[in-house]
mmCIF file of the N, C-alpha and C atoms, coordinates in Angstrom:
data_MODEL
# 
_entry.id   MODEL 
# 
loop_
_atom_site.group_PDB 
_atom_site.id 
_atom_site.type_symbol 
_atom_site.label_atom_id 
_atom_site.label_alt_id 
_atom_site.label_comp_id 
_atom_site.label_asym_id 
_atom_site.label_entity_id 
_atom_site.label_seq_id 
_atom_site.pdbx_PDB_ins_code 
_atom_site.Cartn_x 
_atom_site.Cartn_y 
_atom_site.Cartn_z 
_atom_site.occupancy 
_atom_site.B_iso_or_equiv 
_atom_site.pdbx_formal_charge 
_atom_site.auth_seq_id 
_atom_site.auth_comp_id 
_atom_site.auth_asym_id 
_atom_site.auth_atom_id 
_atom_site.pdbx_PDB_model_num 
ATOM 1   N N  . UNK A 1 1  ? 0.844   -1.172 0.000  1.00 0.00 ? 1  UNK A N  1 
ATOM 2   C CA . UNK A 1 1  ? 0.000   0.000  0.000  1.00 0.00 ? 1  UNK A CA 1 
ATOM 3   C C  . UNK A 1 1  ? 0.894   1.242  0.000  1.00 0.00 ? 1  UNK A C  1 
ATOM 4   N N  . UNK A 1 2  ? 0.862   2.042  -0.885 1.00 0.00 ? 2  UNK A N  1 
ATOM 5   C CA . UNK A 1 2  ? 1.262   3.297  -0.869 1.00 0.00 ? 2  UNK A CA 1 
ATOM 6   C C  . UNK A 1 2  ? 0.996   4.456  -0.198 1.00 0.00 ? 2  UNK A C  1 
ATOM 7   N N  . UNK A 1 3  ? 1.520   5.040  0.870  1.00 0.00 ? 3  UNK A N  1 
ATOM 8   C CA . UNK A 1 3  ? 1.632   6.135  1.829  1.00 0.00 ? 3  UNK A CA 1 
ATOM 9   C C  . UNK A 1 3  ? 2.802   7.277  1.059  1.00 0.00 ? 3  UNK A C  1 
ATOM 10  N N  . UNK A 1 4  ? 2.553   8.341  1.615  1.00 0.00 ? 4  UNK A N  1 
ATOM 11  C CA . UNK A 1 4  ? 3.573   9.313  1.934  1.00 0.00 ? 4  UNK A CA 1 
ATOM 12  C C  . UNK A 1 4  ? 3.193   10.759 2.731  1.00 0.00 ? 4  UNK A C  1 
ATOM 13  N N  . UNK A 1 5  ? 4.226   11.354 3.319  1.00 0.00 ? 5  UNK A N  1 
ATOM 14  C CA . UNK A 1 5  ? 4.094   12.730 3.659  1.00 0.00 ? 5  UNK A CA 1 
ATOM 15  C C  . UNK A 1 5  ? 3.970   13.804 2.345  1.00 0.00 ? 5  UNK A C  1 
ATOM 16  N N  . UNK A 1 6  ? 2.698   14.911 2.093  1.00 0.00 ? 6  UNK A N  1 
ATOM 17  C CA . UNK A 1 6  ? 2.606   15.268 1.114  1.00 0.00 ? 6  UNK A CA 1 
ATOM 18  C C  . UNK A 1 6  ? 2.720   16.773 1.626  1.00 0.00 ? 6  UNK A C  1 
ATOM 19  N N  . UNK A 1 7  ? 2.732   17.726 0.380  1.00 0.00 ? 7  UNK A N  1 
ATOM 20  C CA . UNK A 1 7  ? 2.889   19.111 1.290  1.00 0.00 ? 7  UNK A CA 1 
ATOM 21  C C  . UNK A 1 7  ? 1.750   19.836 0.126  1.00 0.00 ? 7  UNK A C  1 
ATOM 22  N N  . UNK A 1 8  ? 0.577   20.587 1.148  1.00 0.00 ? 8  UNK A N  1 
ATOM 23  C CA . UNK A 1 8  ? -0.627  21.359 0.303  1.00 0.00 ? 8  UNK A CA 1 
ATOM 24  C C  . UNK A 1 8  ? -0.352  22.906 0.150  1.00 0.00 ? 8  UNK A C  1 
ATOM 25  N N  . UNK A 1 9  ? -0.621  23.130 -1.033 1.00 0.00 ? 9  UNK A N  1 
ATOM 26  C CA . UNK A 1 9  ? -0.459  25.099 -1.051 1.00 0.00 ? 9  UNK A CA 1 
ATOM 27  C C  . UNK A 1 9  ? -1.437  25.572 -0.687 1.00 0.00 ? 9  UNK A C  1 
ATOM 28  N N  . UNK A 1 10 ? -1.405  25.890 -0.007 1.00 0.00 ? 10 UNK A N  1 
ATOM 29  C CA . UNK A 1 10 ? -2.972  27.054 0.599  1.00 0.00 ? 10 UNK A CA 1 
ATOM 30  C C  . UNK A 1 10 ? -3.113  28.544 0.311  1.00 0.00 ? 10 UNK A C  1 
ATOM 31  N N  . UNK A 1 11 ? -3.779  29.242 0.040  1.00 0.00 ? 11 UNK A N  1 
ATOM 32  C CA . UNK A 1 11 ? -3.593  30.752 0.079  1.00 0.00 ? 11 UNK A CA 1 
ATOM 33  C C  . UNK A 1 11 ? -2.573  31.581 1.122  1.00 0.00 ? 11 UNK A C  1 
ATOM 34  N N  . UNK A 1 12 ? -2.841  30.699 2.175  1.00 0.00 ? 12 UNK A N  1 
ATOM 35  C CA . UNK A 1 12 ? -1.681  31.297 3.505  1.00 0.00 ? 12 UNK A CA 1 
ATOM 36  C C  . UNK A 1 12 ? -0.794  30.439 4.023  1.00 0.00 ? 12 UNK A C  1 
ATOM 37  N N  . UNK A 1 13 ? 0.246   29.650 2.805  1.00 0.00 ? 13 UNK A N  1 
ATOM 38  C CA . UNK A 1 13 ? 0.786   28.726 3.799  1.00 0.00 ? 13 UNK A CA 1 
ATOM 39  C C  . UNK A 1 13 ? 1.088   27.604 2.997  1.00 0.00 ? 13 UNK A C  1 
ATOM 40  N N  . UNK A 1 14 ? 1.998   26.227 3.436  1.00 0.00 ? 14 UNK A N  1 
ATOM 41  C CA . UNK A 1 14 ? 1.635   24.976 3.005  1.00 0.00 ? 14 UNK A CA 1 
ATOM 42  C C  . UNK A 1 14 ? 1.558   24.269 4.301  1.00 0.00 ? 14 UNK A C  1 
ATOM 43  N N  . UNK A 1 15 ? 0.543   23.181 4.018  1.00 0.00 ? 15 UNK A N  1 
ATOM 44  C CA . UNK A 1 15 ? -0.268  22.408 4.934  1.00 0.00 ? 15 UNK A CA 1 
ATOM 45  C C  . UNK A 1 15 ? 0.553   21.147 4.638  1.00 0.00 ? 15 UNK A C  1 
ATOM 46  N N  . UNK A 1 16 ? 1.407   20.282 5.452  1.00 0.00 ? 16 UNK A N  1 
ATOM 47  C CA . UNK A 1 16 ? 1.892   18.880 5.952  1.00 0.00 ? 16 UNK A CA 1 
ATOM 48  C C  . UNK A 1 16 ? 1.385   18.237 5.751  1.00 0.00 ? 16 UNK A C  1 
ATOM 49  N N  . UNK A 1 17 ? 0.532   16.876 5.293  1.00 0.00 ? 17 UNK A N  1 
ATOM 50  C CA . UNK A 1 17 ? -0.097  16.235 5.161  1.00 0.00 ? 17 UNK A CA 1 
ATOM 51  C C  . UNK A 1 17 ? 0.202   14.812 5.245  1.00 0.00 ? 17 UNK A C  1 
ATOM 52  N N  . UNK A 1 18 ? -0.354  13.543 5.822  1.00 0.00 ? 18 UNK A N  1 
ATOM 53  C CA . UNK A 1 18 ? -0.379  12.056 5.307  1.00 0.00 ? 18 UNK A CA 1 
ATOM 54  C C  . UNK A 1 18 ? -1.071  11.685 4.626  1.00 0.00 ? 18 UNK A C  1 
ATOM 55  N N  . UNK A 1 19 ? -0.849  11.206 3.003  1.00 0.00 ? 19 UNK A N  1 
ATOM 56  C CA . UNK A 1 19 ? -1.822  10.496 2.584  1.00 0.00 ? 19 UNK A CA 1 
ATOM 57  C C  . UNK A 1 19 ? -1.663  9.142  2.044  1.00 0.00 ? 19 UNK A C  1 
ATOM 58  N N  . UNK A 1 20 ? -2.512  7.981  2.368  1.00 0.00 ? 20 UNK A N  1 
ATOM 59  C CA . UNK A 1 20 ? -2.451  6.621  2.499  1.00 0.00 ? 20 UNK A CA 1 
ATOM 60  C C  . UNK A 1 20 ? -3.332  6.156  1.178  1.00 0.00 ? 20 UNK A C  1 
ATOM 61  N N  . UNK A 1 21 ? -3.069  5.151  0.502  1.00 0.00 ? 21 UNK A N  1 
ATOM 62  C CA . UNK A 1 21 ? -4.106  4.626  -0.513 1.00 0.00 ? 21 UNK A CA 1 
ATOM 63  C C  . UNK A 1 21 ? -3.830  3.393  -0.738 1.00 0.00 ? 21 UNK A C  1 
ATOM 64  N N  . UNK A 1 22 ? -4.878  2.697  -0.937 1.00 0.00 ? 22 UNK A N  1 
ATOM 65  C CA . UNK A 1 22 ? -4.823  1.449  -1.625 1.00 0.00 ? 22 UNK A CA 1 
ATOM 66  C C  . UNK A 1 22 ? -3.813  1.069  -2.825 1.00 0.00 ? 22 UNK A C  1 
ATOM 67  N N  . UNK A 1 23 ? -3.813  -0.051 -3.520 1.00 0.00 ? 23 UNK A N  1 
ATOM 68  C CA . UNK A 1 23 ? -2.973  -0.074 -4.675 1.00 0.00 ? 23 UNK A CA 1 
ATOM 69  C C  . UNK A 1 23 ? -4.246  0.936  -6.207 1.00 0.00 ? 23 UNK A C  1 
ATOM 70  N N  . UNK A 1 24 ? -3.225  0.885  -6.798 1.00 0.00 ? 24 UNK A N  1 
ATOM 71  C CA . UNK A 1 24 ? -3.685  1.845  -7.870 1.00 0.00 ? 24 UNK A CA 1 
ATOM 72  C C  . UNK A 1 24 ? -5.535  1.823  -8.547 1.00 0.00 ? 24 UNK A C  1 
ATOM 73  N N  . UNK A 1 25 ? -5.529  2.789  -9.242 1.00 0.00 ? 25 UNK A N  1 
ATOM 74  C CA . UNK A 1 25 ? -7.237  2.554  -9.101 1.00 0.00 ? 25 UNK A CA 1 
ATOM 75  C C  . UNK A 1 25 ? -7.940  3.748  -8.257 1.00 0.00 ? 25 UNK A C  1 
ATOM 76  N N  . UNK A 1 26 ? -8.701  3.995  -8.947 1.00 0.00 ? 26 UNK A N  1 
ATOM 77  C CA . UNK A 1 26 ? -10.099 4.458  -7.969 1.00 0.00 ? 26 UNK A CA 1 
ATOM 78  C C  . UNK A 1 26 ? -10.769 4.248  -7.024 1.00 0.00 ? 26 UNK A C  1 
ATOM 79  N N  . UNK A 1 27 ? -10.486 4.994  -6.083 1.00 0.00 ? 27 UNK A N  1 
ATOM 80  C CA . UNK A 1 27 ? -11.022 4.312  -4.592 1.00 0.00 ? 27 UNK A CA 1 
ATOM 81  C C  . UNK A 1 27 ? -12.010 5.499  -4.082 1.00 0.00 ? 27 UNK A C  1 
ATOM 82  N N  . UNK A 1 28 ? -12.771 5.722  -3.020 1.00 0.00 ? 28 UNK A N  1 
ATOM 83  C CA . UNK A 1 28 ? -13.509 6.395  -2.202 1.00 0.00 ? 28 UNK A CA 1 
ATOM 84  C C  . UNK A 1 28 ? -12.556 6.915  -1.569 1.00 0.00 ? 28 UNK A C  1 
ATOM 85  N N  . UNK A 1 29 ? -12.960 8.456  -1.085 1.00 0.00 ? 29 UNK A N  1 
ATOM 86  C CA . UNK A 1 29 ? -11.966 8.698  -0.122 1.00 0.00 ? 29 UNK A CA 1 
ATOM 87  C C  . UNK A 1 29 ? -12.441 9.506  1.254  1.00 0.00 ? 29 UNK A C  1 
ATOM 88  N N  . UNK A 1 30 ? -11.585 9.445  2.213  1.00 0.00 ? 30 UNK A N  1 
ATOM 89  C CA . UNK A 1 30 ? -11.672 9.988  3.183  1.00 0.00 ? 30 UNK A CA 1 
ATOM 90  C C  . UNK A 1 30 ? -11.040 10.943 4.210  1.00 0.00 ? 30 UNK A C  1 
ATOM 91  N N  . UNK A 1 31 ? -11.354 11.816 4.371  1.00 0.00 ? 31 UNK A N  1 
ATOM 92  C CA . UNK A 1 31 ? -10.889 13.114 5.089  1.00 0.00 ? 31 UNK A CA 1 
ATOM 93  C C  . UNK A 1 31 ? -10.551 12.633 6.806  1.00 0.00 ? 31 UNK A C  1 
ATOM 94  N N  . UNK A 1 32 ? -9.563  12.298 7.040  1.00 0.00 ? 32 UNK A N  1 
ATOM 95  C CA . UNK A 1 32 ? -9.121  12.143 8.141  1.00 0.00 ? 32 UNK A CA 1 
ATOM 96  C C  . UNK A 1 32 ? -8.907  13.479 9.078  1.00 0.00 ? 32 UNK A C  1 
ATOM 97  N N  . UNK A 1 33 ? -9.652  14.001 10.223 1.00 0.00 ? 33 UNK A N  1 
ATOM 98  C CA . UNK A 1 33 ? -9.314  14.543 10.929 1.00 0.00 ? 33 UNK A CA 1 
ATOM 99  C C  . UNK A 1 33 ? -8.490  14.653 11.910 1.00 0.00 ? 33 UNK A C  1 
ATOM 100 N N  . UNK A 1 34 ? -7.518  15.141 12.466 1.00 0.00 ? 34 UNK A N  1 
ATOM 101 C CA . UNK A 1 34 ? -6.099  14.896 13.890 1.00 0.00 ? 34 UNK A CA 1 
ATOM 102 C C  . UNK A 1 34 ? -6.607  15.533 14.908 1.00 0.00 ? 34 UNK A C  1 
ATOM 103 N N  . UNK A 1 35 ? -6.522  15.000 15.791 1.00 0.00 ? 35 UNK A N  1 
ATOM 104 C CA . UNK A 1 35 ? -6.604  15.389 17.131 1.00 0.00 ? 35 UNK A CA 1 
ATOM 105 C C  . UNK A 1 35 ? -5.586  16.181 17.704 1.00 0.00 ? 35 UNK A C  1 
ATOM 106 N N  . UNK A 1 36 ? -5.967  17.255 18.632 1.00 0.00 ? 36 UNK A N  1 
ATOM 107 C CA . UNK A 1 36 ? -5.217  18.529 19.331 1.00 0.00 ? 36 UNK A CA 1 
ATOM 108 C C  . UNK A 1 36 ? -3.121  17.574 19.266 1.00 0.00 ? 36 UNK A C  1 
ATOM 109 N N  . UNK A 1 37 ? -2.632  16.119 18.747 1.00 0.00 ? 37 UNK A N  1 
ATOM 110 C CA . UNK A 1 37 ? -1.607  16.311 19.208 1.00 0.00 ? 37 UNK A CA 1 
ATOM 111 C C  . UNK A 1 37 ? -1.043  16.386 17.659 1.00 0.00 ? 37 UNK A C  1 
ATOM 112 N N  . UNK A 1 38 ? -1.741  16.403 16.662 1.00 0.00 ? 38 UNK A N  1 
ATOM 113 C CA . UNK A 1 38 ? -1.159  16.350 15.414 1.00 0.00 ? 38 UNK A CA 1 
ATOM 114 C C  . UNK A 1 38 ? -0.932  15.042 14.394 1.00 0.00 ? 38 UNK A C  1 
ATOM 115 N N  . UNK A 1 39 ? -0.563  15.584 13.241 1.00 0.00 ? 39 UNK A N  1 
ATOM 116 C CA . UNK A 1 39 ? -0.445  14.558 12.295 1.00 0.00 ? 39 UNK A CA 1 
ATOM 117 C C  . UNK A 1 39 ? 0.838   13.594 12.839 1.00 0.00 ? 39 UNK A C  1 
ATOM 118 N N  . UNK A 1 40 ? 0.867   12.316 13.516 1.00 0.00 ? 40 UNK A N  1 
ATOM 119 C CA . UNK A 1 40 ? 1.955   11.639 13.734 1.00 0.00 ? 40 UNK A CA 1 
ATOM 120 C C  . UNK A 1 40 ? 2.054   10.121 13.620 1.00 0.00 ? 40 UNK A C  1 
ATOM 121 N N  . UNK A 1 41 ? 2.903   9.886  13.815 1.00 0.00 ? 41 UNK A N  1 
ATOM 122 C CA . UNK A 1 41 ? 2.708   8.015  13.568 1.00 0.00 ? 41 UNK A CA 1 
ATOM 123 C C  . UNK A 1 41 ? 1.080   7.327  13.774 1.00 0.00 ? 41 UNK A C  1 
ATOM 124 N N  . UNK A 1 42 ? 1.031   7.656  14.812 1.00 0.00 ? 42 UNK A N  1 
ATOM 125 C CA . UNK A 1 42 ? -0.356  6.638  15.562 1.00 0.00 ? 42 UNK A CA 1 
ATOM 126 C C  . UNK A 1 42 ? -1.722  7.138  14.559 1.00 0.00 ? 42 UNK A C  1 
ATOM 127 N N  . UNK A 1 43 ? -2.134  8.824  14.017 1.00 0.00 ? 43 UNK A N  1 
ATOM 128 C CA . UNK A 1 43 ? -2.284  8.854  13.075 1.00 0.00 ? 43 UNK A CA 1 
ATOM 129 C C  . UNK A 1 43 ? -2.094  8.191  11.229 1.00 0.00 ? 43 UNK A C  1 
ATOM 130 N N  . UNK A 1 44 ? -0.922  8.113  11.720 1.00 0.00 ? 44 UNK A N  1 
ATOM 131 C CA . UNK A 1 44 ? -0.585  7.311  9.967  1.00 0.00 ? 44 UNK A CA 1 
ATOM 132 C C  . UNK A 1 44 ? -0.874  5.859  10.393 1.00 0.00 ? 44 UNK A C  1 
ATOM 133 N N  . UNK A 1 45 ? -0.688  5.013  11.200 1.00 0.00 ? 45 UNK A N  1 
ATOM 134 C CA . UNK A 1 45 ? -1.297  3.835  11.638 1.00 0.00 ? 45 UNK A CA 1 
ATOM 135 C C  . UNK A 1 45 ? -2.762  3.954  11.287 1.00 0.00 ? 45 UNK A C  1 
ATOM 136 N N  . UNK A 1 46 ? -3.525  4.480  12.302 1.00 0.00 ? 46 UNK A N  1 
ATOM 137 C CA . UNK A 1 46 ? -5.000  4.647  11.670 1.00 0.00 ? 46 UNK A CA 1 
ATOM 138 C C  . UNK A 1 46 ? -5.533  4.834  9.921  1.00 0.00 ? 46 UNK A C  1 
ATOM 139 N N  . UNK A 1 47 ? -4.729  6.022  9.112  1.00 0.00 ? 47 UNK A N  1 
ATOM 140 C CA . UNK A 1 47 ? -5.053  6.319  8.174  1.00 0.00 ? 47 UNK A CA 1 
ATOM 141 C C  . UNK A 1 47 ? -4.545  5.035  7.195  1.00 0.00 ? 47 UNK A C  1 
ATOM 142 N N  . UNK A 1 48 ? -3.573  4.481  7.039  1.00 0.00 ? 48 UNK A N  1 
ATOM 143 C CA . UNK A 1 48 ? -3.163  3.107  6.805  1.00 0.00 ? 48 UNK A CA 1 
ATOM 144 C C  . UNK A 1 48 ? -4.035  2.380  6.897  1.00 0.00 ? 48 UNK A C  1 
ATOM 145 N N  . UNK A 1 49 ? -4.808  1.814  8.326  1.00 0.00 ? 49 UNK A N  1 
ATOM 146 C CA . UNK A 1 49 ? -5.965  0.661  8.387  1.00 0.00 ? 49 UNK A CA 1 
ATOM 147 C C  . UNK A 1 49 ? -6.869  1.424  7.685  1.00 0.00 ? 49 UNK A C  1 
ATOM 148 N N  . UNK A 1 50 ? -7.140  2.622  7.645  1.00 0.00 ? 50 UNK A N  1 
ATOM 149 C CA . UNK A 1 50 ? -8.454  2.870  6.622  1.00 0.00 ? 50 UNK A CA 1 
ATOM 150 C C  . UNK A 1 50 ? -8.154  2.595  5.063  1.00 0.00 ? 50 UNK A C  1 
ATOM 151 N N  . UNK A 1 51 ? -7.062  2.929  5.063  1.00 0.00 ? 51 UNK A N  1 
ATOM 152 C CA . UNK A 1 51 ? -6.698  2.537  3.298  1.00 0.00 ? 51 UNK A CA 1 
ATOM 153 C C  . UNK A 1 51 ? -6.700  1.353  2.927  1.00 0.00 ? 51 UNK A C  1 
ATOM 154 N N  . UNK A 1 52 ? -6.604  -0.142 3.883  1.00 0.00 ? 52 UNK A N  1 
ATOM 155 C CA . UNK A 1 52 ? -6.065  -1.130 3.357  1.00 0.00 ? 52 UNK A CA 1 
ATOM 156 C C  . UNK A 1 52 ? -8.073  -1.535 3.321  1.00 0.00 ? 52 UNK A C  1 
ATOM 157 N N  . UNK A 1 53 ? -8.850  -0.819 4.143  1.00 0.00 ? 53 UNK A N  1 
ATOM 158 C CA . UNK A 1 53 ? -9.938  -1.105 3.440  1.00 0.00 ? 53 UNK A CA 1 
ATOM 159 C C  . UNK A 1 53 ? -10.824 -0.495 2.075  1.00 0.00 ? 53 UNK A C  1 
ATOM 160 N N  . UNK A 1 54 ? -9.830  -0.489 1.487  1.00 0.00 ? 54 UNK A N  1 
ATOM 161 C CA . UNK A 1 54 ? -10.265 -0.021 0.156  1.00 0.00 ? 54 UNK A CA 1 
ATOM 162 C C  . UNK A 1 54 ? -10.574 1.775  -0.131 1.00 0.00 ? 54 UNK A C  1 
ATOM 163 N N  . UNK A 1 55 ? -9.819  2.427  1.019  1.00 0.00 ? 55 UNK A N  1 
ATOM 164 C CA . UNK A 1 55 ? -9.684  4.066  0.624  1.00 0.00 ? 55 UNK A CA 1 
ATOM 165 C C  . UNK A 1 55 ? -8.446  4.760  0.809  1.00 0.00 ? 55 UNK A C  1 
ATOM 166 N N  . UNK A 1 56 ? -9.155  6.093  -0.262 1.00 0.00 ? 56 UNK A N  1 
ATOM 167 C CA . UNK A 1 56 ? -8.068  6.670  -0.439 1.00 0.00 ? 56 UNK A CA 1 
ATOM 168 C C  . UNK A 1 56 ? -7.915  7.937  0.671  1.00 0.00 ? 56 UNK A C  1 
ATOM 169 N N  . UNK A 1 57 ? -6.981  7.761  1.585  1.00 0.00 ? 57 UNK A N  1 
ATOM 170 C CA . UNK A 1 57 ? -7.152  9.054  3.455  1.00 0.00 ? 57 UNK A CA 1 
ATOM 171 C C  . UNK A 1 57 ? -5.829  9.776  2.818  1.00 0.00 ? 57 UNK A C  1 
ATOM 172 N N  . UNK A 1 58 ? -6.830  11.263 3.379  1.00 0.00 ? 58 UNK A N  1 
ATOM 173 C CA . UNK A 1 58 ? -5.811  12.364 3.479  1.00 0.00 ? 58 UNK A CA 1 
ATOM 174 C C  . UNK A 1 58 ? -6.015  12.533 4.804  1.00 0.00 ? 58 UNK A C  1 
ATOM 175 N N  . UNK A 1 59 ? -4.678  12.836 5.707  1.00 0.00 ? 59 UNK A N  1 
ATOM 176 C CA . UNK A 1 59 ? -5.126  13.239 6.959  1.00 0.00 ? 59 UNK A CA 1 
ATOM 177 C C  . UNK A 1 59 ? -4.061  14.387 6.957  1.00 0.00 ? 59 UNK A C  1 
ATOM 178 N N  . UNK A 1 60 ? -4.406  15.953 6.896  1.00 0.00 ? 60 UNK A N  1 
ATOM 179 C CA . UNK A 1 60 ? -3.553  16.827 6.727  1.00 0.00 ? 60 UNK A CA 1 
ATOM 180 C C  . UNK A 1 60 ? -3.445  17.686 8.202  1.00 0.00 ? 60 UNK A C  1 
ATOM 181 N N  . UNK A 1 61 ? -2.606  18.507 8.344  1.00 0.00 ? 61 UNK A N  1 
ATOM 182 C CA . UNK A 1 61 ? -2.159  19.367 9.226  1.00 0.00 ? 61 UNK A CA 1 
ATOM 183 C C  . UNK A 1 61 ? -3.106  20.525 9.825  1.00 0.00 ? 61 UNK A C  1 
ATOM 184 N N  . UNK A 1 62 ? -4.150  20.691 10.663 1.00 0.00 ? 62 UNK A N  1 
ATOM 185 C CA . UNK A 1 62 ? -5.091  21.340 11.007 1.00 0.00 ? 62 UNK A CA 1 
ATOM 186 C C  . UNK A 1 62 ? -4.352  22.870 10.898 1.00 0.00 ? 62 UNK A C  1 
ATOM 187 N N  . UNK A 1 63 ? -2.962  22.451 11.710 1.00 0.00 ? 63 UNK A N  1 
ATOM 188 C CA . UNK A 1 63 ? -2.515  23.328 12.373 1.00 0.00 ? 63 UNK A CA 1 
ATOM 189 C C  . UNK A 1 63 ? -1.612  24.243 11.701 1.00 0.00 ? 63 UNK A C  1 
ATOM 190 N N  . UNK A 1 64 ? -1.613  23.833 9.991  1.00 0.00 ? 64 UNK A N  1 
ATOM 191 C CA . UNK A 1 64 ? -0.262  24.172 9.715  1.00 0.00 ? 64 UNK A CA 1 
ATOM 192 C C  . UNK A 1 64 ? 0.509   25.487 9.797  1.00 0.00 ? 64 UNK A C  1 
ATOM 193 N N  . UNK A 1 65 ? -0.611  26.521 10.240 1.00 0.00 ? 65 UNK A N  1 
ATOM 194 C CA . UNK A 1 65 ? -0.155  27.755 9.870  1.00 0.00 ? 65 UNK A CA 1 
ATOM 195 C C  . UNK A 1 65 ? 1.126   28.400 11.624 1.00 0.00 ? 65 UNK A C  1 
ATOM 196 N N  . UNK A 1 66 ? 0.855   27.356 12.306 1.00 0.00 ? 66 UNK A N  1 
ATOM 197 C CA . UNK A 1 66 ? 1.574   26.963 13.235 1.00 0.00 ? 66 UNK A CA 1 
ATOM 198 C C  . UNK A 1 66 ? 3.216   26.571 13.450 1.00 0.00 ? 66 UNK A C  1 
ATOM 199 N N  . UNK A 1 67 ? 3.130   25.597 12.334 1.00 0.00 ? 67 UNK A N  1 
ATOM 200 C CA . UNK A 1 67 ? 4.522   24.766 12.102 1.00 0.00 ? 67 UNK A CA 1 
ATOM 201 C C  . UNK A 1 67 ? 3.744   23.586 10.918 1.00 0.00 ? 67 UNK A C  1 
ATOM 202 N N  . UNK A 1 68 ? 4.961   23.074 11.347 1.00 0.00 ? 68 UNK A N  1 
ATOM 203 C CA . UNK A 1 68 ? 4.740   21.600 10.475 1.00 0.00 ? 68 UNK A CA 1 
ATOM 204 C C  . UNK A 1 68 ? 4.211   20.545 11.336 1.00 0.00 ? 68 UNK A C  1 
ATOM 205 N N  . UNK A 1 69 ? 3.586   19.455 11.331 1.00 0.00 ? 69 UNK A N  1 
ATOM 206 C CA . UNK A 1 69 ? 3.586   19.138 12.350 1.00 0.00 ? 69 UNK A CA 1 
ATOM 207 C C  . UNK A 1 69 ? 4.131   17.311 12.456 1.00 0.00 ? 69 UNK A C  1 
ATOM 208 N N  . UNK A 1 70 ? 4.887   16.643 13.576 1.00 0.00 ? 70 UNK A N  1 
ATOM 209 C CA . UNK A 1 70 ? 4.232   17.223 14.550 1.00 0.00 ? 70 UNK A CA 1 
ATOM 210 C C  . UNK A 1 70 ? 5.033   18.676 15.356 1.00 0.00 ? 70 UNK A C  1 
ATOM 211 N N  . UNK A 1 71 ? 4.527   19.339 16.086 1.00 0.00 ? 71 UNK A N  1 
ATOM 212 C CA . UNK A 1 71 ? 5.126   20.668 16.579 1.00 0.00 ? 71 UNK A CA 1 
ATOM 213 C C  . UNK A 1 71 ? 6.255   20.335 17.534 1.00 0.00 ? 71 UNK A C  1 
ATOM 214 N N  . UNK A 1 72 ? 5.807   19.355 18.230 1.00 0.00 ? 72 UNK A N  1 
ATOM 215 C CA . UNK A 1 72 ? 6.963   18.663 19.381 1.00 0.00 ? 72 UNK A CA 1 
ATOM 216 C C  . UNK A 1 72 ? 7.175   16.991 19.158 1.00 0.00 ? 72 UNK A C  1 
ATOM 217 N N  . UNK A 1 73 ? 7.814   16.910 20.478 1.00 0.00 ? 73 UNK A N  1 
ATOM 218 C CA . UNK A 1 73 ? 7.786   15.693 20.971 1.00 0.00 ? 73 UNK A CA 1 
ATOM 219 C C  . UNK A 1 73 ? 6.643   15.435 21.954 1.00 0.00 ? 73 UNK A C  1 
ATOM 220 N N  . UNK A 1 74 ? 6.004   14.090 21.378 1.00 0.00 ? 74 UNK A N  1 
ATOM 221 C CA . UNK A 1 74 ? 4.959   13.914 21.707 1.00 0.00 ? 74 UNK A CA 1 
ATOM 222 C C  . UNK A 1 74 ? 5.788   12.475 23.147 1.00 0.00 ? 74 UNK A C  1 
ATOM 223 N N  . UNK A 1 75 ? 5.250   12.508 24.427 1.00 0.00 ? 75 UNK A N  1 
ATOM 224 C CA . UNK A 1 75 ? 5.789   11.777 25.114 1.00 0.00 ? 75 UNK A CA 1 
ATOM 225 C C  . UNK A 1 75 ? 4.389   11.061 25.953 1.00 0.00 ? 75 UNK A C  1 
ATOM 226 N N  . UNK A 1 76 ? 4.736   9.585  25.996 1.00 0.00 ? 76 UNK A N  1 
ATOM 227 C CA . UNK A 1 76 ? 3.795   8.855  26.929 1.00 0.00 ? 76 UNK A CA 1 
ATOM 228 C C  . UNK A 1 76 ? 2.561   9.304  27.827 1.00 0.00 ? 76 UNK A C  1 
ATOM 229 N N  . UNK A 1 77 ? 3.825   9.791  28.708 1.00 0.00 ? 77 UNK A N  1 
ATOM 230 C CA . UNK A 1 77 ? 2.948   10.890 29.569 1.00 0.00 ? 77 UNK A CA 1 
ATOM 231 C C  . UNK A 1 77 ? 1.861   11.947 29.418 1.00 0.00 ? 77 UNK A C  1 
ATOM 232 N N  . UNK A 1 78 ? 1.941   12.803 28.153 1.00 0.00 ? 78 UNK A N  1 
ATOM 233 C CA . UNK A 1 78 ? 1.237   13.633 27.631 1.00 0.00 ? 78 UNK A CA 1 
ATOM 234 C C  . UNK A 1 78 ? -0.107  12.932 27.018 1.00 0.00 ? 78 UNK A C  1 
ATOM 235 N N  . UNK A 1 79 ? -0.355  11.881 27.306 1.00 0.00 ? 79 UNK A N  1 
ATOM 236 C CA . UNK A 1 79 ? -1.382  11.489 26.591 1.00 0.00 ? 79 UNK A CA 1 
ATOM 237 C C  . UNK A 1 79 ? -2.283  10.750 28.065 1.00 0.00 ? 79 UNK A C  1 
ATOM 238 N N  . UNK A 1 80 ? -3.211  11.226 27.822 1.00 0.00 ? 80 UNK A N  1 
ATOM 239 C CA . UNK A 1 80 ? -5.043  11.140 28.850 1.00 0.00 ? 80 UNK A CA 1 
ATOM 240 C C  . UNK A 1 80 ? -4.661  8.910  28.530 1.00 0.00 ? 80 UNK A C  1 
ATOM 241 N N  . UNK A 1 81 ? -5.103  8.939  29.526 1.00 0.00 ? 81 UNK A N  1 
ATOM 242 C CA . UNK A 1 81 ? -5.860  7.325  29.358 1.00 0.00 ? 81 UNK A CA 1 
ATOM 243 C C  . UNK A 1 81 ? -7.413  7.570  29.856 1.00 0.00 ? 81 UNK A C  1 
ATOM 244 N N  . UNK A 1 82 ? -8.020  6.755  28.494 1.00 0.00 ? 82 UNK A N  1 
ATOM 245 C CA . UNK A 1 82 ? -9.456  6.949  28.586 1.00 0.00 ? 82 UNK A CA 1 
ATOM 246 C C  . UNK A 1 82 ? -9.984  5.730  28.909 1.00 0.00 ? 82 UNK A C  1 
# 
């Protein structure tokens, strides 16, 4: 399955992006939203399992006008157990 980090032009900016797809072909696609810690692995994990079911996920940078993301280091600790 084909992934990569992509980069979007925006009127104010370029936006970071992951996007994941099936093998070649026309697929459905889906707008992946990130949560307050950013576009990062555990993200591209998710957007990955959505692709290997037959779509094509963009999951881009909410934040980009920020940085790139992700902005930091994201550490264990910083993350809620729900």
């Amino acid at each position: 399955m084909p992934s990569a980090n992509v980069d979007i032009s925006t009127p104010d900016g370029v936006a970071n992006a992951y996007l994941a797809r099936p093998d070649e072909g026309a697929h459905p696609g889906v707008l992946f939203l990130m949560d307050a810690y950013g576009v990062r692995p555990a993200i591209h994990e998710m957007a990955d399992r959505i692709a290997d079911a037959g779509y094509l996920v963009l999951a881009p940078n909410l934040f980009y006008r920020a940085g790139r993301s992700p902005l930091g280091e994201l550490r264990r600790a910083d993350v809620l157990s729900v």
